[in-house]
C-alpha positions in Angstrom: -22.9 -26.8 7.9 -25.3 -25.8 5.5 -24.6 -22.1 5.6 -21.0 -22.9 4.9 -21.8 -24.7 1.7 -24.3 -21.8 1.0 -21.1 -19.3 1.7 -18.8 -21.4 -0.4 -21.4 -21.2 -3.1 -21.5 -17.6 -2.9 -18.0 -17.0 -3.1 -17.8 -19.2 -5.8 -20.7 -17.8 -8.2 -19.0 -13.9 -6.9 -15.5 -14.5 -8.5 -17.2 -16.1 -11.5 -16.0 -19.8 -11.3 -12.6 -18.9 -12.8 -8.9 -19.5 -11.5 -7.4 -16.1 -11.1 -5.3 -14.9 -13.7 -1.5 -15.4 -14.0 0.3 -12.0 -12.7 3.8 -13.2 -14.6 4.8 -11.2 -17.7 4.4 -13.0 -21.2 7.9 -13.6 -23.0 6.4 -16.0 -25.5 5.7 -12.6 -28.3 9.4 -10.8 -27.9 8.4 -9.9 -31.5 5.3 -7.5 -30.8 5.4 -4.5 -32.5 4.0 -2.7 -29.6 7.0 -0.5 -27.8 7.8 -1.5 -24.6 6.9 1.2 -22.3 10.3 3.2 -20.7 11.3 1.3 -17.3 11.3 4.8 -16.1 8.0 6.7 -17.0 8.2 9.8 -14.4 9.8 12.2 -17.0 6.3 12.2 -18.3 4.7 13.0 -15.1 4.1 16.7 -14.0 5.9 17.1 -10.9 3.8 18.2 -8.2 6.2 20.8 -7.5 5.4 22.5 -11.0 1.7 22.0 -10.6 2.2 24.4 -7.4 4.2 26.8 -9.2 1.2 26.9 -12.0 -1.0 27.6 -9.4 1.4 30.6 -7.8 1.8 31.9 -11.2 -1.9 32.3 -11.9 -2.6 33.6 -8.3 0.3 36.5 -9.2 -1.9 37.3 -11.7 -5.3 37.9 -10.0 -4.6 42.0 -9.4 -3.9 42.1 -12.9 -7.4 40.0 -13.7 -9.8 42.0 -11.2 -8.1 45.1 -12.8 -10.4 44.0 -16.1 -13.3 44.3 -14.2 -12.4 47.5 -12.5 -12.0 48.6 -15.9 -15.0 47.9 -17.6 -16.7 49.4 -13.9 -14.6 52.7 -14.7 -15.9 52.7 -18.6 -19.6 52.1 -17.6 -19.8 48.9 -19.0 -20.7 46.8 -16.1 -22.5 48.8 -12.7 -20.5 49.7 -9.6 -20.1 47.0 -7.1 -20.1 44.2 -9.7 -18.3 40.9 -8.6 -18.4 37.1 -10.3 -15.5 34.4 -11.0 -14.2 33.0 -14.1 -12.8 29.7 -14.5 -10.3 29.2 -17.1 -9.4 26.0 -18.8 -5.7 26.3 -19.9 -3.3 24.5 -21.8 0.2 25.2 -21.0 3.2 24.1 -23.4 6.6 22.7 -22.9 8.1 26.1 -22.8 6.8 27.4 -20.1 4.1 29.3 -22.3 0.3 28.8 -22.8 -1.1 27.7 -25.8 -4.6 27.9 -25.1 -6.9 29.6 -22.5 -10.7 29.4 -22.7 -13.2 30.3 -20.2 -15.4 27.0 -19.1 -17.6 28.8 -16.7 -18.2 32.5 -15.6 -20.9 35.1 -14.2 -19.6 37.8 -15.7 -21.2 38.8 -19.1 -18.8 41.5 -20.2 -17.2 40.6 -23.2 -14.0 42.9 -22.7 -13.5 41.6 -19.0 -13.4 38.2 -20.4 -11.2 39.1 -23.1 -9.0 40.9 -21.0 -8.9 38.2 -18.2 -7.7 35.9 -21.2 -4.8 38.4 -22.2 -3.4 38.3 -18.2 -3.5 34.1 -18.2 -1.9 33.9 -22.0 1.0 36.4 -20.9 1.4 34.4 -17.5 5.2 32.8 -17.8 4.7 29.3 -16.5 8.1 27.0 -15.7 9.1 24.8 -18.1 7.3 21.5 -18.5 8.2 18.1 -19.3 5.0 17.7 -21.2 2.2 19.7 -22.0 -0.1 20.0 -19.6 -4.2 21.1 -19.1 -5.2 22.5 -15.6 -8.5 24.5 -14.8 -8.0 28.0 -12.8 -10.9 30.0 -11.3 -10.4 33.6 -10.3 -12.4 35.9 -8.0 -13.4 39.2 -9.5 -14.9 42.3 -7.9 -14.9 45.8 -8.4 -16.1 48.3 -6.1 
């Protein structure tokens, strides 16, 4: 008996004494000048289906982004058999196009791979979006 009053104690202290709150919308403001949100909100949602084709469209381009590296091997400006990844933070408008690429983490220290890597990711033609929309992309990089 006692451990059931010390339960019910418990329990009582853990949802802090309090009735639990009303779940049933609030008509008494109609006049809030707050706008309702749309009944529908999915057109803002990135289908998953264009988050894969991001993700295709980048991958199309990771020939084009080791190719920077094999260039910068060919000049002399990074040793033979040099290899790394660079991840790129990119923004990506409504049209398909990105507005922004920066590189958020990388092991390769040549300036002109990096800059070239960013040309191949802002020339990428991404589908059209219903919103803008951020992703992160990290490509492999070696040159032999």
């Amino acid at each position: 008996m006692v451990k059931m009053a010390m339960c019910a104690v418990v329990l009582l202290a853990a949802c802090g004494g309090h009735k639990q709150a009303d779940t049933t919308p609030d008509t008494t403001n109609e006049t809030s000048n707050e706008t309702p949100p749309a009944s529908d909100e999915s057109g803002n949602m990135i289908p998953p289906e264009k988050m894969d084709e991001v993700n295709q469209d980048l991958k199309r381009r990771e020939m084009l982004v080791s190719r920077c590296l094999a260039d910068a091997m060919e000049s002399g400006e990074v040793p033979r058999g040099t290899h790394g990844h660079i991840v790129f933070e990119i923004k990506i408008g409504t049209d398909g196009h990105a507005t922004d690429a920066s590189v958020s983490k990388t092991d390769i220290q040549a300036k002109s791979v990096l800059e070239c890597a960013k040309k191949h990711v802002m020339d990428t033609g991404f589908p059209n979006l219903p919103r803008p929309y951020e992703t992160s992309f990290q490509f492999a990089m070696e040159a032999n």
